[in-house]
TORPA-4810 file (N, C-alpha, C, O; in nm, 3 decimals):
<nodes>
NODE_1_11.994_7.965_8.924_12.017_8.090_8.998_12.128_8.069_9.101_12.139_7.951_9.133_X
NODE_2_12.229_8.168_9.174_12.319_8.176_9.218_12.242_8.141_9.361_12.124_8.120_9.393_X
NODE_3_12.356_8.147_9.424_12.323_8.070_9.602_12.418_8.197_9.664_12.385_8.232_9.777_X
NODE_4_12.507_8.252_9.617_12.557_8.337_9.669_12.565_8.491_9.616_12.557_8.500_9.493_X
NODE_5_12.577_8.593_9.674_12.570_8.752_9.630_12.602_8.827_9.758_12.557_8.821_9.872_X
NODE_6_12.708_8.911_9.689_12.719_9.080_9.802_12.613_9.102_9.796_12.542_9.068_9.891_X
NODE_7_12.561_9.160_9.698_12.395_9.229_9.730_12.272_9.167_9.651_12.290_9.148_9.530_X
NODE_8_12.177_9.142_9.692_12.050_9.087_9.671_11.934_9.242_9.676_11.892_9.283_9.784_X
NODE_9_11.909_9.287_9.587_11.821_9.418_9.517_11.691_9.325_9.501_11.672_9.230_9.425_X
NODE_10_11.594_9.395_9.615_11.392_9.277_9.585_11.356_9.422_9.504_11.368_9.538_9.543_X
NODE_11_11.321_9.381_9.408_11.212_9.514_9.340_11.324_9.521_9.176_11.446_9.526_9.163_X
NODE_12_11.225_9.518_9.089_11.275_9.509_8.928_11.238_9.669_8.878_11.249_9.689_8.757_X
NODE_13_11.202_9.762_8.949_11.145_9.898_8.879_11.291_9.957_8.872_11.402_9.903_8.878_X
NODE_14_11.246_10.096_8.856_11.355_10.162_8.773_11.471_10.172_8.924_11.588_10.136_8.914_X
NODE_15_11.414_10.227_9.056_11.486_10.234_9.146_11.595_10.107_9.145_11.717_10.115_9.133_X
NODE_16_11.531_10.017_9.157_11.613_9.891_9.192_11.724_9.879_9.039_11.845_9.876_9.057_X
NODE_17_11.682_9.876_8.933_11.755_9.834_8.863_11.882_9.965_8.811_11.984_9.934_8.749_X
NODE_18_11.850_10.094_8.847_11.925_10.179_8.887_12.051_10.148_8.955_12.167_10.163_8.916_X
NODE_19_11.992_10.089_9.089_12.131_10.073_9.219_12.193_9.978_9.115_12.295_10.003_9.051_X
NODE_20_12.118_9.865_9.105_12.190_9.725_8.999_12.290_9.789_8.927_12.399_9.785_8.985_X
NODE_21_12.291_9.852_8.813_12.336_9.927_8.753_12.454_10.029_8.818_12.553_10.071_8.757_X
NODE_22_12.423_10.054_8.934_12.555_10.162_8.977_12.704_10.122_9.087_12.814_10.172_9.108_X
NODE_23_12.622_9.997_9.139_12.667_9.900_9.204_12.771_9.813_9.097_12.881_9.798_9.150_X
NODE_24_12.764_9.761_8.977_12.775_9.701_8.880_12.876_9.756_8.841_12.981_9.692_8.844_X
NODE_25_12.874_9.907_8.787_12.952_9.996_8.752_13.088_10.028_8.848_13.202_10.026_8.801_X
NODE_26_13.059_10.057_8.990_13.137_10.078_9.045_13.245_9.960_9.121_13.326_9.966_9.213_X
NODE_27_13.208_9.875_9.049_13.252_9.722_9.098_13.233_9.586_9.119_13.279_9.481_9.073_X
NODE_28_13.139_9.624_9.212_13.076_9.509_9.289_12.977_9.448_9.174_12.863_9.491_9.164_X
NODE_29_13.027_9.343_9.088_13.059_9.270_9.008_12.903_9.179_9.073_12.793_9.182_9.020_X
NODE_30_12.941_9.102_9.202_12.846_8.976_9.263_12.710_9.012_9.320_12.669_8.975_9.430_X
NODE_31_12.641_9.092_9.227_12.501_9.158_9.253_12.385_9.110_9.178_12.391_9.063_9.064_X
NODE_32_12.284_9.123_9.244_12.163_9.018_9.179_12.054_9.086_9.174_12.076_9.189_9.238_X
NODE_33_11.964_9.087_9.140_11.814_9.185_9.141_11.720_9.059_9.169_11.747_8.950_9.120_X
NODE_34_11.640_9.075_9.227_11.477_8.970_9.219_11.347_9.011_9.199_11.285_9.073_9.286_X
NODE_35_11.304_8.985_9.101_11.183_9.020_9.068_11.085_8.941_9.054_11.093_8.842_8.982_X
NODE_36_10.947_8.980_9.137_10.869_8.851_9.122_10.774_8.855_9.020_10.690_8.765_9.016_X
NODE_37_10.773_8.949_8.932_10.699_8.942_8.795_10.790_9.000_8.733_10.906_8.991_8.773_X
NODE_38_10.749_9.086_8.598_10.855_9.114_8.492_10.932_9.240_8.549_10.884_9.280_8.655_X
NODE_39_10.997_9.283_8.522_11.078_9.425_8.496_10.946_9.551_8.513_10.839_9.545_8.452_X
NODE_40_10.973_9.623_8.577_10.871_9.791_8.550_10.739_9.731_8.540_10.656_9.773_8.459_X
NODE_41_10.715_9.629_8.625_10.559_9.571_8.655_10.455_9.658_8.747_10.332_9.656_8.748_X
NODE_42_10.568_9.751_8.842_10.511_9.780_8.912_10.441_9.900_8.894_10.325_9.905_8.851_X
NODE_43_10.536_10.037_8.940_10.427_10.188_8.954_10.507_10.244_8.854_10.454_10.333_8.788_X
NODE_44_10.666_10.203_8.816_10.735_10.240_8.720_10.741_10.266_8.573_10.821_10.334_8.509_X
NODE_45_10.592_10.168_8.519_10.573_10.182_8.409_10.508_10.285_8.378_10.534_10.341_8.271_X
NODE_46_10.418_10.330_8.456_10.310_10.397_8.446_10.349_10.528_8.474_10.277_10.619_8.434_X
NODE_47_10.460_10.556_8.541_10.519_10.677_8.527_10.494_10.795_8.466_10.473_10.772_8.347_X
NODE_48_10.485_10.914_8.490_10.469_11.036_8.366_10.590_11.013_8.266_10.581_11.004_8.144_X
NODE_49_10.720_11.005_8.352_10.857_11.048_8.245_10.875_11.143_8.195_10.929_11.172_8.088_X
NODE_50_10.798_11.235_8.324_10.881_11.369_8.267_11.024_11.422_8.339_11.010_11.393_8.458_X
NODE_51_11.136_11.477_8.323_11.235_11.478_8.360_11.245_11.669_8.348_11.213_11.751_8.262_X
NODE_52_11.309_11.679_8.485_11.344_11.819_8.478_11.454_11.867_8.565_11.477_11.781_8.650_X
NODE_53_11.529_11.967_8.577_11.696_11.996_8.677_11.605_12.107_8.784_11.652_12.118_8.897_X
NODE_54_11.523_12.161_8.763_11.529_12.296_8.816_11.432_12.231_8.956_11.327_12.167_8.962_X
NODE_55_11.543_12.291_9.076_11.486_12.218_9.209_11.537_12.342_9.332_11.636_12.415_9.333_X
NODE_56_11.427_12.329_9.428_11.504_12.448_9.529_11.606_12.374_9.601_11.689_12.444_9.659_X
NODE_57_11.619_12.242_9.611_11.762_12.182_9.727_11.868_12.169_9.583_11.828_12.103_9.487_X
NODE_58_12.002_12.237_9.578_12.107_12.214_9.443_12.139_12.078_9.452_12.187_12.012_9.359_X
NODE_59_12.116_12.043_9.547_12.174_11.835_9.551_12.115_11.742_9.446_12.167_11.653_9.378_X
NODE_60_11.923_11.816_9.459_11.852_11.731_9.413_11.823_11.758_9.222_11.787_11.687_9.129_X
NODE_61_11.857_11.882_9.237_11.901_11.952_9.056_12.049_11.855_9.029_12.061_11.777_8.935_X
NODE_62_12.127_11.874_9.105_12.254_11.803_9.064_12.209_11.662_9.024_12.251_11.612_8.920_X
NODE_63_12.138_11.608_9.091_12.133_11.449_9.110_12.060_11.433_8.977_12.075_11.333_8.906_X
NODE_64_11.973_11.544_8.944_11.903_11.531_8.814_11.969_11.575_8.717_11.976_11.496_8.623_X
NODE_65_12.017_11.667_8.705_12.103_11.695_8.601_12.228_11.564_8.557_12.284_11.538_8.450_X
NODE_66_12.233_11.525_8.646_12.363_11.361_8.629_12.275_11.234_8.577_12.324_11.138_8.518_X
NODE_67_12.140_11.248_8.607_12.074_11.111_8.556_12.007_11.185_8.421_11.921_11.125_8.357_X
NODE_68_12.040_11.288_8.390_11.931_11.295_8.240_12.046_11.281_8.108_12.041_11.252_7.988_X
NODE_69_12.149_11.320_8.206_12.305_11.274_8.132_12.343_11.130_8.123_12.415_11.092_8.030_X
NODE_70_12.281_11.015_8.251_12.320_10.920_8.248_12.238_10.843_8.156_12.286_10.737_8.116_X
NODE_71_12.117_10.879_8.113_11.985_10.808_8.021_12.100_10.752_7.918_12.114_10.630_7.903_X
NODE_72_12.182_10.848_7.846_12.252_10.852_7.679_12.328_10.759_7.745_12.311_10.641_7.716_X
NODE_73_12.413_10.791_7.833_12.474_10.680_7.889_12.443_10.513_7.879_12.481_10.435_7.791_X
NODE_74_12.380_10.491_7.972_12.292_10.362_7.977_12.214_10.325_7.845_12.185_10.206_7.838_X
NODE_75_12.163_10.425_7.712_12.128_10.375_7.615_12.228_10.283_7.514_12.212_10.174_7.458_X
NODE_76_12.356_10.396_7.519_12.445_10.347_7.453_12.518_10.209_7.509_12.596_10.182_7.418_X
NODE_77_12.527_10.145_7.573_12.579_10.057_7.711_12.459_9.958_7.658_12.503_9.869_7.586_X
NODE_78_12.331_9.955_7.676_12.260_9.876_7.693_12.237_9.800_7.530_12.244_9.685_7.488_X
NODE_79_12.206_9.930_7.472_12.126_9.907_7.304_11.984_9.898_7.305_11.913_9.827_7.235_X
NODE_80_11.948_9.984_7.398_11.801_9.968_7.440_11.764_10.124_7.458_11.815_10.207_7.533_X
NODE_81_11.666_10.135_7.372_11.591_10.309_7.399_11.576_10.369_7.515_11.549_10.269_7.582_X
NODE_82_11.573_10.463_7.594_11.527_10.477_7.617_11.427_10.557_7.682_11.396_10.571_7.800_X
NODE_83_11.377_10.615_7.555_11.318_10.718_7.485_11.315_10.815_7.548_11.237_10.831_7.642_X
NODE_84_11.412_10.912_7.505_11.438_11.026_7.543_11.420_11.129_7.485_11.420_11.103_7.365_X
NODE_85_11.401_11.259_7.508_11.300_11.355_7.440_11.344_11.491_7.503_11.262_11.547_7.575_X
NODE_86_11.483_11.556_7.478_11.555_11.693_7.562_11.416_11.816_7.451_11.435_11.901_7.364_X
NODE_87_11.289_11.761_7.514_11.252_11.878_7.438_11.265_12.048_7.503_11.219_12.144_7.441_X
NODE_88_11.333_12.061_7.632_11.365_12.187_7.680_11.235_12.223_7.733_11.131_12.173_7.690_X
NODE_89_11.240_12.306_7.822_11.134_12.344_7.930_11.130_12.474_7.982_11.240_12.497_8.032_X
NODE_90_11.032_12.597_7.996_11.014_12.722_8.041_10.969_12.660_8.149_10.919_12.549_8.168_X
NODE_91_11.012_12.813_8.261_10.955_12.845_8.406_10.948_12.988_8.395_11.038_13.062_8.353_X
NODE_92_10.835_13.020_8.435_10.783_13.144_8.393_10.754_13.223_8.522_10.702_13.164_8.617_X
NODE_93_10.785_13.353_8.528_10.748_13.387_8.653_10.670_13.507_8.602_10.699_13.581_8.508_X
NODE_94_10.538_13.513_8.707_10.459_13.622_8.693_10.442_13.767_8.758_10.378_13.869_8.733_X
NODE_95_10.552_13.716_8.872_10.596_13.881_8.977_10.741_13.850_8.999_10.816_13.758_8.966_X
NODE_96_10.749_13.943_9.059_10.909_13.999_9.090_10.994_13.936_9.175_11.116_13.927_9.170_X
NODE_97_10.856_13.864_9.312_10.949_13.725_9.404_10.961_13.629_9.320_11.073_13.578_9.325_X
NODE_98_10.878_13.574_9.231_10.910_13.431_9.136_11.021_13.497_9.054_11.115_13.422_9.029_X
NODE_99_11.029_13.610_9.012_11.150_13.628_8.913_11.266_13.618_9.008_11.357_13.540_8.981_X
NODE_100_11.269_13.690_9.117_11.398_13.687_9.211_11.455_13.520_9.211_11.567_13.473_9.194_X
NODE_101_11.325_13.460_9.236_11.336_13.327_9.255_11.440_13.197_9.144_11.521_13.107_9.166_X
NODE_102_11.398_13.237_9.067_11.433_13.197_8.932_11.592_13.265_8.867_11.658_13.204_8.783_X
NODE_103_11.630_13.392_8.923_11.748_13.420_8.916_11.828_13.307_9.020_11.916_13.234_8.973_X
NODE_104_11.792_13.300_9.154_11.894_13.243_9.223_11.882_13.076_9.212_11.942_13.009_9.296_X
NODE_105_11.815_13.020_9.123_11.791_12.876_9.063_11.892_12.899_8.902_11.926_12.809_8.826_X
NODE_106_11.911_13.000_8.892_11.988_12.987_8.762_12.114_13.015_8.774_12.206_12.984_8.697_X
NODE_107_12.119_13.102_8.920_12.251_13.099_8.961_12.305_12.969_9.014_12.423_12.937_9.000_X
NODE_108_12.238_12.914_9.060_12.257_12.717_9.125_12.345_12.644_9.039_12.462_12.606_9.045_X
NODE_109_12.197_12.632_8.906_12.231_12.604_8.796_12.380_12.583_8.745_12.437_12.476_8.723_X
NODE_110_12.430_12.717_8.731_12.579_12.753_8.642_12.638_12.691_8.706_12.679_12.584_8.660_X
NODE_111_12.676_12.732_8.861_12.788_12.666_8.966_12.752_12.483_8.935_12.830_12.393_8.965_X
NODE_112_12.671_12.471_8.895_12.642_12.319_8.927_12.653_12.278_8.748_12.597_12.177_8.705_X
NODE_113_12.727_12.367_8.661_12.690_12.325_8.526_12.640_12.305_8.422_12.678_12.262_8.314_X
NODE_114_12.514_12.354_8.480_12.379_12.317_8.425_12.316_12.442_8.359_12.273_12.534_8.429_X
NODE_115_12.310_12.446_8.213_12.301_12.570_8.161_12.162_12.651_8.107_12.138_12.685_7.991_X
NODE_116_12.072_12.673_8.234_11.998_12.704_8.217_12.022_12.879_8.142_12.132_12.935_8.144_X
NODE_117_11.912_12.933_8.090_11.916_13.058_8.081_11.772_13.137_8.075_11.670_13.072_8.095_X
NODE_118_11.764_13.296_8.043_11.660_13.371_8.057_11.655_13.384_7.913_11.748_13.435_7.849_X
NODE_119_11.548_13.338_7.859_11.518_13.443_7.726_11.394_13.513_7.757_11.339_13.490_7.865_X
NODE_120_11.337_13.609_7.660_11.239_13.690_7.687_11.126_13.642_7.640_11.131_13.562_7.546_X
NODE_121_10.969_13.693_7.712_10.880_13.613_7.753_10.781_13.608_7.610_10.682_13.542_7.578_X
NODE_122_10.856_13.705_7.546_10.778_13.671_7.377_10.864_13.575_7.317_10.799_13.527_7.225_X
NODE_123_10.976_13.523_7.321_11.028_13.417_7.284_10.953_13.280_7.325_10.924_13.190_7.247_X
NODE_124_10.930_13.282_7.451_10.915_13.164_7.494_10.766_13.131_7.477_10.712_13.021_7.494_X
NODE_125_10.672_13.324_7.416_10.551_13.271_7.353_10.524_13.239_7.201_10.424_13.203_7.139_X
NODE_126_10.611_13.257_7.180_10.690_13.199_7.009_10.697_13.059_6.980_10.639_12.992_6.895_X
NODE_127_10.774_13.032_7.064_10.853_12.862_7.084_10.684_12.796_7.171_10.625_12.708_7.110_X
NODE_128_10.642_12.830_7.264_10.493_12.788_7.325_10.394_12.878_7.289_10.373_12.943_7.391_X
NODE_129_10.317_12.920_7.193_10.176_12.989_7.183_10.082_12.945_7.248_9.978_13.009_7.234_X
NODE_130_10.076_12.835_7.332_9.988_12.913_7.441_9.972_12.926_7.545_9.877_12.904_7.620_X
NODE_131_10.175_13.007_7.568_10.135_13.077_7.669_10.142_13.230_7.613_10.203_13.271_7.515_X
NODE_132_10.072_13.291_7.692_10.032_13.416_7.678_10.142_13.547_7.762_10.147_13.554_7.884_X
NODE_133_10.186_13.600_7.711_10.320_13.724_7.719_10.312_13.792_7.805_10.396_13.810_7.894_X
NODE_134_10.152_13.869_7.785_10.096_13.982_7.886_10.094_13.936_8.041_10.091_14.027_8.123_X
NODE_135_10.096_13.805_8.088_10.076_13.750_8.198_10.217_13.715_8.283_10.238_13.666_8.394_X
NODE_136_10.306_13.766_8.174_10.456_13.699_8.228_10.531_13.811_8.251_10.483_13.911_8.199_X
NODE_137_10.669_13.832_8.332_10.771_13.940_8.337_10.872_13.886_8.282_10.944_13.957_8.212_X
NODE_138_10.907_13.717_8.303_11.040_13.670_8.271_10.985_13.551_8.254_10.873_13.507_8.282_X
NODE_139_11.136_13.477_8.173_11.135_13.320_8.167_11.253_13.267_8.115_11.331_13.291_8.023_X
NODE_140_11.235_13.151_8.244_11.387_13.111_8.241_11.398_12.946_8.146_11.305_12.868_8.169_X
NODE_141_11.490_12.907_8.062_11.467_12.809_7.972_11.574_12.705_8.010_11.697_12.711_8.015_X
NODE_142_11.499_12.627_8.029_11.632_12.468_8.058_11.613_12.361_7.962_11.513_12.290_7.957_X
NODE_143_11.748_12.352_7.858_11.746_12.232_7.751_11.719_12.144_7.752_11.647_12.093_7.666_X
NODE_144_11.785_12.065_7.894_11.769_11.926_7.970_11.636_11.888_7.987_11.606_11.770_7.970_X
NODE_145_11.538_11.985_8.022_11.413_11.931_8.033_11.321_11.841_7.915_11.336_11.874_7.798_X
NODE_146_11.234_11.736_7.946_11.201_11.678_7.890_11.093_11.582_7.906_10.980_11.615_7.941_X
NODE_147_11.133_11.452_7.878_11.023_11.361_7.857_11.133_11.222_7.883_11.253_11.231_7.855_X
NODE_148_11.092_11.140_7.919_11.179_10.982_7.909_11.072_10.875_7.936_10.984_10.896_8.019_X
NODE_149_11.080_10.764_7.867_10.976_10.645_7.869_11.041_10.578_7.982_11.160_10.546_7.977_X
NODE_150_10.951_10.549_8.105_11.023_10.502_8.211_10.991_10.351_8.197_11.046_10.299_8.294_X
NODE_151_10.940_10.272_8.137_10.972_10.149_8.097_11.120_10.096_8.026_11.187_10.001_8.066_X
NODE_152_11.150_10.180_7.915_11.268_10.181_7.848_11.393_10.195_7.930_11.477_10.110_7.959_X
NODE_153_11.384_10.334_7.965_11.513_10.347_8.126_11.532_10.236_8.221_11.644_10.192_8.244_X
NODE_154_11.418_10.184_8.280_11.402_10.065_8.372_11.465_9.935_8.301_11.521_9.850_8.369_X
NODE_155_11.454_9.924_8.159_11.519_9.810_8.111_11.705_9.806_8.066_11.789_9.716_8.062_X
NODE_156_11.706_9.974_8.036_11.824_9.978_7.973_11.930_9.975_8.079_12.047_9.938_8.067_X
NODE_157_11.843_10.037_8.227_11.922_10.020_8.403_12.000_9.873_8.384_12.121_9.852_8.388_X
NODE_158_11.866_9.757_8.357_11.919_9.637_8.349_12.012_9.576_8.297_12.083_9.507_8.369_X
NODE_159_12.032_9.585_8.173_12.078_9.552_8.037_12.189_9.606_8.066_12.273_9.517_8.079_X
NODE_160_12.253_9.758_8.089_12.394_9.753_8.141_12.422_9.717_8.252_12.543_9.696_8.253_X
NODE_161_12.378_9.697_8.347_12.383_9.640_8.453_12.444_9.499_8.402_12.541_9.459_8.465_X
NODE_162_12.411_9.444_8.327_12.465_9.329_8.327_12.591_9.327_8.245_12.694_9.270_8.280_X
NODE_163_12.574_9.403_8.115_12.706_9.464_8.065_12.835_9.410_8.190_12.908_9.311_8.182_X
NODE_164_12.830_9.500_8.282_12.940_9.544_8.392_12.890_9.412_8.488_12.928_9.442_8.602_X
NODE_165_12.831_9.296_8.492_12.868_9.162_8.507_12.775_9.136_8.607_12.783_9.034_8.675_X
NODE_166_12.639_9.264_8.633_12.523_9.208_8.748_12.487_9.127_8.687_12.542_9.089_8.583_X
NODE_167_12.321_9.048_8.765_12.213_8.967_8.711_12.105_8.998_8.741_12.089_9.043_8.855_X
NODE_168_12.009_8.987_8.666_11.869_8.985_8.725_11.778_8.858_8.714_11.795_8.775_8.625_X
NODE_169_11.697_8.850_8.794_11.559_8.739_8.784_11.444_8.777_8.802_11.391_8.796_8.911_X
NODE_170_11.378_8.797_8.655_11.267_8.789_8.653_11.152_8.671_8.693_11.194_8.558_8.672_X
NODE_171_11.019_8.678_8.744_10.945_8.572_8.800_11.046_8.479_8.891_11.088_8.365_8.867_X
NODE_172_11.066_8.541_8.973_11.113_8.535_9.102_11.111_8.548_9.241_11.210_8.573_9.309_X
NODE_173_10.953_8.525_9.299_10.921_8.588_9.417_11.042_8.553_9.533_11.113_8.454_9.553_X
NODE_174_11.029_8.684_9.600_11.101_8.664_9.779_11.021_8.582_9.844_10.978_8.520_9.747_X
NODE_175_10.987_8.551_9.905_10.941_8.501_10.005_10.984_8.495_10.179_10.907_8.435_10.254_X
NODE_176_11.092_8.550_10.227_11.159_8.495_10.290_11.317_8.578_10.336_11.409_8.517_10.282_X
NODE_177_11.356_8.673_10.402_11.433_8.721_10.426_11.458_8.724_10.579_11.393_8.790_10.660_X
NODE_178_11.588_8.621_10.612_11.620_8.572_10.727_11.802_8.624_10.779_11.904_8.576_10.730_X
NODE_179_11.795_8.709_10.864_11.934_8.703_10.900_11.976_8.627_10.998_11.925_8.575_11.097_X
NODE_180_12.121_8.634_10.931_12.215_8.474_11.040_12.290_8.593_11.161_12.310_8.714_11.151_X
NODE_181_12.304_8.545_11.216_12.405_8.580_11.343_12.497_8.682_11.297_12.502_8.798_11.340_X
NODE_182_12.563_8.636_11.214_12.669_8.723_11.151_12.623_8.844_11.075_12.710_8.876_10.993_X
NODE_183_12.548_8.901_11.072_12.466_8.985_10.978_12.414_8.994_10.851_12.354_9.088_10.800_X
NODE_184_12.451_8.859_10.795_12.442_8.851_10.630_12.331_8.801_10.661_12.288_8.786_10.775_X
NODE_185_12.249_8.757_10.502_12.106_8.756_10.506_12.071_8.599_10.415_12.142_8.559_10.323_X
NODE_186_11.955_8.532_10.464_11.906_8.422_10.312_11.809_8.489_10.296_11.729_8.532_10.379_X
NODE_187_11.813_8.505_10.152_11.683_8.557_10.067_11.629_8.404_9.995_11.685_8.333_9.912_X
NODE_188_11.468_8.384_10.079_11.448_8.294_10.035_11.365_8.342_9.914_11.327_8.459_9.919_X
NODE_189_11.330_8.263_9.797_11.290_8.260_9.678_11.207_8.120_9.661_11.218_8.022_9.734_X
NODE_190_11.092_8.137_9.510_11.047_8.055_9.490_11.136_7.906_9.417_11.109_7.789_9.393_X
NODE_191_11.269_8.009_9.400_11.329_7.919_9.295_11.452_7.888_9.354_11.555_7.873_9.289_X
NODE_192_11.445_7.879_9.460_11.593_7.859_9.596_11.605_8.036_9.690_11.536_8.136_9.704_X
NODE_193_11.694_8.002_9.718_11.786_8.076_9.871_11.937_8.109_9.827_12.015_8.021_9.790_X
NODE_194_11.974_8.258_9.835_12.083_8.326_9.814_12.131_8.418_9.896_12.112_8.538_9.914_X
NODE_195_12.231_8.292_9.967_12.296_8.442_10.059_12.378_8.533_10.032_12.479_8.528_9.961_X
NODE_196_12.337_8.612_10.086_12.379_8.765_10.100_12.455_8.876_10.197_12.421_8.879_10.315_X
NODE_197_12.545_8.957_10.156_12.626_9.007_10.290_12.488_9.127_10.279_12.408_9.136_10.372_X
NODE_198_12.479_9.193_10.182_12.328_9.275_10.186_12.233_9.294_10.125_12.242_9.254_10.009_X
NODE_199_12.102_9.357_10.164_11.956_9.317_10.104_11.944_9.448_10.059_11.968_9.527_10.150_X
NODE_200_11.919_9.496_9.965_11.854_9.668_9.947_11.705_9.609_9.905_11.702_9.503_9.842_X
NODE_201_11.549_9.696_9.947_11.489_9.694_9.934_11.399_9.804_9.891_11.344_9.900_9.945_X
NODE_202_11.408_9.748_9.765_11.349_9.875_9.641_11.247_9.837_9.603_11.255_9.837_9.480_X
NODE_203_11.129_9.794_9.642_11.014_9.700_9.624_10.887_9.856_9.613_10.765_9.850_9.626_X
NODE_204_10.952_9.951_9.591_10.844_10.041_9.573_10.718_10.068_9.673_10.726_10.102_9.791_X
NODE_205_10.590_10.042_9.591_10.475_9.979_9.701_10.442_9.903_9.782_10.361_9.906_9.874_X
NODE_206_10.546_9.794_9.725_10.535_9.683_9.810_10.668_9.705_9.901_10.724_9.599_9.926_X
NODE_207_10.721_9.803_9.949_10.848_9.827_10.030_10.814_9.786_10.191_10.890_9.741_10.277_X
NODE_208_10.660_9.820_10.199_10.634_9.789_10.326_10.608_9.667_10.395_10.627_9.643_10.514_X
NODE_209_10.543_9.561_10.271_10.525_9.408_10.281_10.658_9.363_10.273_10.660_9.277_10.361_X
NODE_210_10.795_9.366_10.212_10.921_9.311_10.198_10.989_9.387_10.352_11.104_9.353_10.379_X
NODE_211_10.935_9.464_10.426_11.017_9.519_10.557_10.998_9.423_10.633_11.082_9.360_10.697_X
NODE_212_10.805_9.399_10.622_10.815_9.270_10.715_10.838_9.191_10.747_10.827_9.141_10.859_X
NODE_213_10.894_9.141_10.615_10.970_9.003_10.604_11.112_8.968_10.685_11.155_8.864_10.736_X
NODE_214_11.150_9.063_10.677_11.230_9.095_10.784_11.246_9.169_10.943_11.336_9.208_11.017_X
NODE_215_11.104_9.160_10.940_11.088_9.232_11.093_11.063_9.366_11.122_11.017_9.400_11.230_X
NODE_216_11.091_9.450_11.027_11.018_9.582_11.019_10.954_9.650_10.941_10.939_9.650_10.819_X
NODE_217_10.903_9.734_11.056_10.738_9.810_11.057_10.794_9.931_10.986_10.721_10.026_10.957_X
</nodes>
């Protein structure tokens, strides 16, 4: 294992191996992940994996609409599934504020690319029988919506990640995160010490036990 890294990533789930991956991409070449059991050990596996754009903040639709695009991405890059499923998704509104509602989410939508649309509410009890027509006024349909195996994503994060020249270590505990004077960091490990100009800490559940390690609550 290396002794040196720009960035040292504690946590192997999908978050962490995400940054790995975007960090990687955008350059910064001298990046490392640590994991102290396997890959998506943690809350990541267990995930629903369901994936959807339609959000009331447009940042957080954008941000989704760019990662359900980036899945094909990272599959193709990696050679690793990961299992993706655009089976498309209704939002149904049953009065006239949820319909209002749903117009100005589809207006979001367009400006942001994202091509949601309205079909009518016997269509969408056509395509879903069981939902029921009489109970609906409108419904708005997004392609993008879906399903993704968040084990698969979490690996394929990796796998290009390294493509574009990161690393990861699996069975790798931290132990040990000490800063020097200068602000850079040793990440101690079971299997040595790698310094670091920075630490991202994507440790999920355990985000709060890896703060301490460094001094915060």
């Amino acid at each position: 294992m290396q002794t040196q890294a720009k960035v040292v990533i504690i946590g192997g789930g999908v978050v962490g191996c995400s940054i790995l991956f975007h960090l990687a991409k955008f350059g910064w070449k001298d990046v490392v992940l640590l994991e102290r059991n396997e890959l998506t050990s943690g809350s990541s596996w267990h995930a629903a994996g369901q994936i959807h754009t339609l959000s009331s903040d447009p940042n957080i639709s954008r941000l989704q609409g760019y990662t359900i695009n980036l899945y094909k991405e990272i599959e193709e890059i990696s050679g690793h599934s990961v299992g993706l499923h655009s089976t498309g998704g209704f939002y149904l509104a049953s009065n006239e504020a949820w319909h209002d509602y749903l117009k100005r989410e589809r207006s979001k939508a367009r400006y942001m690319g994202l091509h949601q649309e309205f079909i009518s509410v016997e269509e969408a009890s056509r395509r879903h029988p069981l939902i029921d027509p009489e109970r609906y006024i409108a419904a708005l349909w997004d392609p993008l919506d879906g399903d993704v195996d968040p084990s698969g994503a979490t690996y394929a994060y990796a796998k290009a990640a390294k493509v574009y020249g990161a690393s990861y270590h699996t069975y790798t505990a931290v132990l040990e995160t000490n800063q020097r004077p200068d602000g850079s960091w040793d990440v101690v490990t079971d299997k040595g010490t790698i310094h670091a100009d920075m630490v991202v800490n994507a440790s999920g559940l355990w985000a709060r036990e890896v703060g301490h390690l460094a001094g915060i609550n």
